[in-house]
C-alpha positions as CSV (number, residue, x, y, z in Angstrom):
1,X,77.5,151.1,82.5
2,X,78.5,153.3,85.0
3,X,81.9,153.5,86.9
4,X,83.1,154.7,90.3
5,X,86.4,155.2,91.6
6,X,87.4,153.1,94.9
7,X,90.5,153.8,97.2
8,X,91.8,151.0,99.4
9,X,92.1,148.1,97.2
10,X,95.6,146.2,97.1
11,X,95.2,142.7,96.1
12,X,92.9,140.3,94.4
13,X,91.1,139.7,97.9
14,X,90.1,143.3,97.8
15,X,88.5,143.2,94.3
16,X,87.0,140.4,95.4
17,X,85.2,141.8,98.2
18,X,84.1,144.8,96.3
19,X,82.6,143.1,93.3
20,X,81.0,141.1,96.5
21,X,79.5,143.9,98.1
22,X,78.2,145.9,94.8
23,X,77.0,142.8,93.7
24,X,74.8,142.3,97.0
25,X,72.6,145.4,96.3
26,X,69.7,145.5,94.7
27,X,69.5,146.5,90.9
28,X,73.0,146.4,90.1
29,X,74.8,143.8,88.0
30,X,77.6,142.7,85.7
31,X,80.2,144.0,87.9
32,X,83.7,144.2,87.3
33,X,86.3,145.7,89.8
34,X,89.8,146.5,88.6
35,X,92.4,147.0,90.9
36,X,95.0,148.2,88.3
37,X,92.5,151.3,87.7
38,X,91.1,151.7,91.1
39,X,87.8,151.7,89.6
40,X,84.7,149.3,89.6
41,X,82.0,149.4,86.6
42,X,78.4,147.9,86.6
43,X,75.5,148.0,85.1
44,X,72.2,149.4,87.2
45,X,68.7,148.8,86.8
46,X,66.6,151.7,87.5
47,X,68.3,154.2,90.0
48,X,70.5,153.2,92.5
49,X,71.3,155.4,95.2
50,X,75.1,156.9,95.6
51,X,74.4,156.8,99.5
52,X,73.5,152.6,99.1
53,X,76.3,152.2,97.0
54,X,79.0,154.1,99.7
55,X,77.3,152.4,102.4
56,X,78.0,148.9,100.8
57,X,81.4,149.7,100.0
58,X,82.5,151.2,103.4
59,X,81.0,147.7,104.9
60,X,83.4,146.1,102.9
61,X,86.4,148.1,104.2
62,X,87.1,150.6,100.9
63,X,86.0,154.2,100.2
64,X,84.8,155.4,97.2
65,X,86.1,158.3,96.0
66,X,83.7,161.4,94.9
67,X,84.1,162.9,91.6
């Protein structure tokens, strides 16, 4: 499982639209997107690329956060 940090979200539309957009991308699944925590945690098959997965989530109207 892996986890990144997202800034933006403020309701249950916004984790909605995240888990949306991660879910749209190729090789990852099982996602879960918690607004409480900021964070959103999937599982991904082979490598995924950082870039794809910023790309997806700016689309979507969020940022995730580097760390």
């Amino acid at each position: 499982m892996k986890t990144i940090k997202i800034n933006g979200m403020s309701c249950q539309h916004c984790v909605m639209a995240v888990k949306k957009a991660l879910s749209g991308i190729d090789g990852i699944e099982n996602v879960t997107v918690d607004l409480a925590t900021g964070t959103a945690t999937f599982e991904g098959k082979g490598s995924v690329d950082r870039e794809t997965i910023r790309h997806h989530i700016e689309e979507a109207g969020y940022e995730l956060v580097e760390g």
